[in-house]
C-alpha positions as CSV (number, residue, x, y, z in Angstrom):
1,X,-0.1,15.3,-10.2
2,X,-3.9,15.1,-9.6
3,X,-5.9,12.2,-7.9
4,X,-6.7,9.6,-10.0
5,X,-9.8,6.8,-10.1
6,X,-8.3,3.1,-10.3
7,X,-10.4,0.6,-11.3
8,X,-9.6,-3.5,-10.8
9,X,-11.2,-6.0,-10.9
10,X,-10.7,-8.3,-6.9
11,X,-9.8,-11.7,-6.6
12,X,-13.6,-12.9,-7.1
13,X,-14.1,-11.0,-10.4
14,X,-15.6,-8.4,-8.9
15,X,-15.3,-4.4,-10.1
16,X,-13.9,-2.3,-8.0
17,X,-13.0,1.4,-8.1
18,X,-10.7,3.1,-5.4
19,X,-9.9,7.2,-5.2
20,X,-6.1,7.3,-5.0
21,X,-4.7,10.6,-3.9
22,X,-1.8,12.9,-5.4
23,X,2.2,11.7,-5.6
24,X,1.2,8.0,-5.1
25,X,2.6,5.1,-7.1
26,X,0.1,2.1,-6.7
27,X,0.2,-1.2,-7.7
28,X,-1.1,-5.4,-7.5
29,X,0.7,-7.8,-5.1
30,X,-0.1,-11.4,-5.1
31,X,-3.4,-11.0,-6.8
32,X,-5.4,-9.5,-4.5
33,X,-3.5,-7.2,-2.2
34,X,-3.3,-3.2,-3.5
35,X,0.0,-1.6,-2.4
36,X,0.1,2.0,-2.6
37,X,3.3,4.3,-1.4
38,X,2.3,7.9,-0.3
39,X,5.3,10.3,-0.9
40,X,3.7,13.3,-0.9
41,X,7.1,15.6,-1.1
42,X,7.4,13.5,-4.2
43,X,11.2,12.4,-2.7
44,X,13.8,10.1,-4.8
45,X,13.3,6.4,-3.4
46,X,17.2,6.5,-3.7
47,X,20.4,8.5,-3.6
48,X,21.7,10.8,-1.2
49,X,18.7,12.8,0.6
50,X,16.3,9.9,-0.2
51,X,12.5,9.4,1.1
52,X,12.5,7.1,3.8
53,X,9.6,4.5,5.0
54,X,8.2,6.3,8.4
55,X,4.9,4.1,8.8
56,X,3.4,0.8,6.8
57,X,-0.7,0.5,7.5
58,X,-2.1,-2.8,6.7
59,X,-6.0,-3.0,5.6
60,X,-7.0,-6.3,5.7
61,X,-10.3,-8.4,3.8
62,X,-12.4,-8.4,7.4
63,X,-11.5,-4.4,7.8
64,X,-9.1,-4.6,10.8
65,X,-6.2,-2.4,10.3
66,X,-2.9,-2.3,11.9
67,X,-0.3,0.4,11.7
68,X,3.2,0.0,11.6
69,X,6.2,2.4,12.4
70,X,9.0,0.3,10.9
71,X,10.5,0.4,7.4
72,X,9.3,-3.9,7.0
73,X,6.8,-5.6,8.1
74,X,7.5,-7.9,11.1
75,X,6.2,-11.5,11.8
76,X,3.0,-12.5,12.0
77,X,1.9,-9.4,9.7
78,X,4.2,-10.8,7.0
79,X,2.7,-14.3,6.7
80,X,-0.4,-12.3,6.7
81,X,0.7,-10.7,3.4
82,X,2.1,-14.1,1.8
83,X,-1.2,-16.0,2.8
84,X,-3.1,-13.0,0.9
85,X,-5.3,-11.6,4.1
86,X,-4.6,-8.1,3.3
87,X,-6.7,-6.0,0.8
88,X,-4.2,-3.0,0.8
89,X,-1.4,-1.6,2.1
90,X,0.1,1.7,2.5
91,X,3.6,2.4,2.7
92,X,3.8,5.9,4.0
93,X,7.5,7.8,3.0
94,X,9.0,11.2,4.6
C-alpha cells in the first residue's frame, strides 16, 4: 500500500494531521497517545515465521524520545504510557 495522511483531532481539540508511511497499521491508545507498528515486509503478527518486535521508540508531549530494543516496554517508560506522557509510539517489527 501507499502512504497515507491521518488526521485527529489531540487531547485539547486540536487538528492534527501526521504522514504515515507504507505497511503500517496505526491507531489511538488512551486518548492521546498514537501507536503505529512499522512492518515493512508486511510479515503475519502470528504463526509460524511470524514478524517479531526488534525496537519500540517512544515520542513523548515535550519531544524527548527514547528507543527501545525489547519486544515490551520496561518500567518507568510503562507508567509513562499509562499516565499518558507519550504522543506516539512506534513499534518497529522484522
Amino acid at each position: 500500500k501507499k502512504e497515507s495522511i491521518l488526521k485527529f483531532f489531540d487531547v485539547n481539540g486540536k487538528e492534527k494531521e501526521i504522514k504515515l508511511p507504507k505497511n503500517v497499521y496505526a491507531f489511538n491508545l488512551l486518548e492521546n497517545t498514537l501507536v503505529v507498528y512499522h512492518n515493512p515486509k508486511r510479515k503475519d503478527t502470528f504463526g509460524k515465521g511470524a514478524a517479531e518486535i526488534k525496537e519500540i521508540r517512544l515520542k513523548y508531549f515535550t519531544k524527548k524520545v527514547v528507543t527501545i530494543k525489547s519486544q515490551s516496554i520496561p518500567e518507568p517508560y510503562s507508567k509513562d504510557v499509562r499516565n499518558k506522557k507519550l504522543e506516539q509510539i512506534d513499534v518497529y517489527l522484522g
